[in-house]
Structures are given as structure tokens and as C-alpha cells.
N, C-alpha and C positions, 0 to 999 in steps of 0.2 A: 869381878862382878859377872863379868859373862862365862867365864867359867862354870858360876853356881847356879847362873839359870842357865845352861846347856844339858849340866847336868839333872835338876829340874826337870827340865822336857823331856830329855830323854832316860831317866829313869820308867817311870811307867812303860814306856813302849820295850824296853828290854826286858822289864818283868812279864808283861805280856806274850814275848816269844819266848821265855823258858818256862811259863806254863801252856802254852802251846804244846812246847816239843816235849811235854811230859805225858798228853793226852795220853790214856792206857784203854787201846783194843783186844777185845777179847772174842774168839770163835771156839765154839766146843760143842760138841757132841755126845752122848751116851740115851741112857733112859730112865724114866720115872716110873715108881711106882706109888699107887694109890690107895686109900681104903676105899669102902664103899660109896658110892653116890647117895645110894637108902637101902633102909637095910629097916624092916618092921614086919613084927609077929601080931595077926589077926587069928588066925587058925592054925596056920602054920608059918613059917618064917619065910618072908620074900627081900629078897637082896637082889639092888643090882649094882654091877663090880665092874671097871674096868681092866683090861689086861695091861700087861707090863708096855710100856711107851717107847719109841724109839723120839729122840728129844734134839731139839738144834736148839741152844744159847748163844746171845752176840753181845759182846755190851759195850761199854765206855766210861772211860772215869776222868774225871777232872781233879787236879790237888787243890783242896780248901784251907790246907794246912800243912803243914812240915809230914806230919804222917798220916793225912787223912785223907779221901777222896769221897767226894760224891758222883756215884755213876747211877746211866739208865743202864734195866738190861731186858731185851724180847726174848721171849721161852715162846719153842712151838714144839708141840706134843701131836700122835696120830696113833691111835689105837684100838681095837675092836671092843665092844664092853657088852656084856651077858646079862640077863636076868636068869636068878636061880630059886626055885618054888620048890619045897620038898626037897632039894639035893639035885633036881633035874636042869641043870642050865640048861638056855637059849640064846644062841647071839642075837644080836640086836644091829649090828652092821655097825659103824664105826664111832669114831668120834673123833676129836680135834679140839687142843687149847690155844688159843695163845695169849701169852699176859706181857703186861707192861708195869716195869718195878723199878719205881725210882728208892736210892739206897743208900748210905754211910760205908765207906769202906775202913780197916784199920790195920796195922800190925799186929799178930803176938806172938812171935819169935822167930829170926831168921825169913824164912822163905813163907812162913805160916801165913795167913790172914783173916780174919772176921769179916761180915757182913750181913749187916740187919734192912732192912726196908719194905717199904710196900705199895700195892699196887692196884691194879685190875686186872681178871682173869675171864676171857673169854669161851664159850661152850660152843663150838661148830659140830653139831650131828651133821652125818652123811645122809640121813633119811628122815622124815619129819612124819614119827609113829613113837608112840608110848610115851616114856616119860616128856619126850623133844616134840609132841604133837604138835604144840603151840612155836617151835623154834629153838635156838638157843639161849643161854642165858650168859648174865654179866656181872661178875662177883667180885668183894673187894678182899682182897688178897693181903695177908701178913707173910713177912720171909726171913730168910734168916739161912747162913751157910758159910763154910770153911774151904778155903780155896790154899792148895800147893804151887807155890812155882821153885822154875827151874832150869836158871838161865843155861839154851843149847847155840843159841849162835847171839853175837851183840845183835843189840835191841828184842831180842826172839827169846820169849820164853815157852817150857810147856807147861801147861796148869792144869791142877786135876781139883777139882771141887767137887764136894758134897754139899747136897741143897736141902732144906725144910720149909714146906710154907702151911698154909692153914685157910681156906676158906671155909664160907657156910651154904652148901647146896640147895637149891631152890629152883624149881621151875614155873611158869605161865601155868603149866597144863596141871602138874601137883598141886598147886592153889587154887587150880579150877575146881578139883576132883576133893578138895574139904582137906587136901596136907596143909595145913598153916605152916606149920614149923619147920624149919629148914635144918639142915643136918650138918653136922662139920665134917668135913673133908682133909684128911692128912695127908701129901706129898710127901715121897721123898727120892732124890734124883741123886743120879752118880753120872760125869760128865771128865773128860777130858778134853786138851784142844791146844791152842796156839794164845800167847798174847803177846804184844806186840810196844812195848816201853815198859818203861819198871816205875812201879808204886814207888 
């Protein structure tokens, strides 16, 4: 009998330290690219566009299931972004994202993996003119992306991901100015880096 309640007790607490020591960190780097923020023809066609992003990802995953994980992951993005009238850009000084994506991780095949989730996506301008007159803004974020790994030393893998996500652009000062309607926005990022246990 004490045997089965020993066992008992301490089941949970050792299931609890081999999903600990499964916890999967992840650091990576590369860059994103963007479509337009707005992009609309009154006379002539006025677009404005971010440049290509230099990108930092971190994230974390926890196992919810034999092959499954739910992780958070923070994206920071820093990039210059232009208004273009006629064909004649203008920079407009910089800009900054960063978003918070909680996710579903999964297999499918080998080193391969899926992941779907979604989140919030912040807009830090460098300077508070034109479209950011009023500030930045805070959008809800859909994602989705395919992650390589590739175990280089134990516990140490390298992982290279490709990313997709989707919001719908909107500003304070665009809704001041009679824009109602906000625009979708497509990401898409390429990143490598380090992680640090296996799915």
C-alpha cells in the first residue's frame, strides 16, 4: 500500500520535470519583408512602403502533447519606410514592430515543423508626421510558418524558419483624415538562429 501511494505522489512531480526539461528556446535572426502599408489612387497612385527589415525572434514552447507544443514568440522588426506619389519616393524616417504570438507547434517530417498562431503587432515610428501623426498603432495579428532544424551539438540545434503573418493597417491620424477602412498588410520573413531542446 505504500508502495502505491508513493508512487501516487510522486508521479506528477516527475512528470513535471520531464516537461520542464523539454521547455524548447528558440533565438533567430534574419529579415522581413512587407507590402504596402496604403497604397490608393485619387489622381494619381500614392503608396507607402516599407523597406526590407533587419528582424530579431525569441520564443518558447512547452509540450501539450506527445508531438505537439504551444509556444509564445516576440518579433522585433526596425526599418526605413517611404511614401511614393507619381514614382518619386520620399523617406519618411523609420519605423519599428514588435508583436506577441501565441502558437500551436507540430511535426511533418523528420526535422520539418508547422506552426500556426496569433497575436498583437505593434507600430513604433521614429517620428510622429504623416501617416504616425497621431502615434503608433496596435493590430491583431494572424501567423503561420515552417521551421528546419538541425541537431549541431546535444541539446543545440540550428533552425531556419520561414514566416507568414497578415494584419489589417489602420492609423489614429488615417481615420482622422476620412480613411475608414484599413488595408491588409502581408509579411513574410526568413530567419535563422539557435534552439536549445528538441520538440
Amino acid at each position: 500500500m505504500r508502495t502505491i501511494l508513493l508512487v501516487l505522489v510522486m508521479s506528477p512531480l516527475s512528470s513535471g520535470a520531464g516537461l520542464q526539461a523539454q521547455v524548447d528556446y528558440t533565438a533567430r535572426v534574419g529579415v522581413t519583408w512587407a507590402t504596402a502599408l496604403i497604397r490608393d489612387v485619387i489622381v494619381d497612385e500614392v503608396e507607402v512602403q516599407q523597406k526590407l527589415a533587419p528582424t530579431l525572434v525569441l520564443g518558447a514552447a512547452l509540450p501539450i502533447a506527445p508531438r505537439y507544443q504551444a509556444g509564445l514568440e516576440l518579433a522585433l522588426t526596425s526599418s526605413g519606410y517611404r511614401a511614393s506619389e507619381t514614382g518619386t519616393p520620399t523617406d519618411l524616417g523609420t519605423v519599428r514592430t514588435g508583436s506577441v504570438t501565441l502558437g500551436l507547434h507540430g511535426p511533418v517530417w523528420r526535422g520539418v515543423r508547422w506552426r500556426v498562431g496569433g497575436g498583437l503587432l505593434r507600430y513604433w515610428p521614429s517620428d510622429a508626421h504623416g501617416i504616425f501623426l497621431s502615434g503608433g498603432t496596435t493590430r491583431f495579428l494572424a501567423a503561420a510558418g515552417v521551421d528546419y532544424r538541425h541537431r549541431v551539438r546535444p541539446a543545440w540545434d540550428l533552425i531556419f524558419s520561414l514566416g507568414y503573418d497578415l494584419h489589417r493597417f489602420t492609423t489614429a491620424e488615417l481615420q482622422a483624415r476620412g480613411f475608414s477602412q484599413s488595408q491588409g498588410v502581408q509579411r513574410v520573413s526568413a530567419t535563422v538562429g539557435l534552439a536549445r531542446g528538441r520538440p
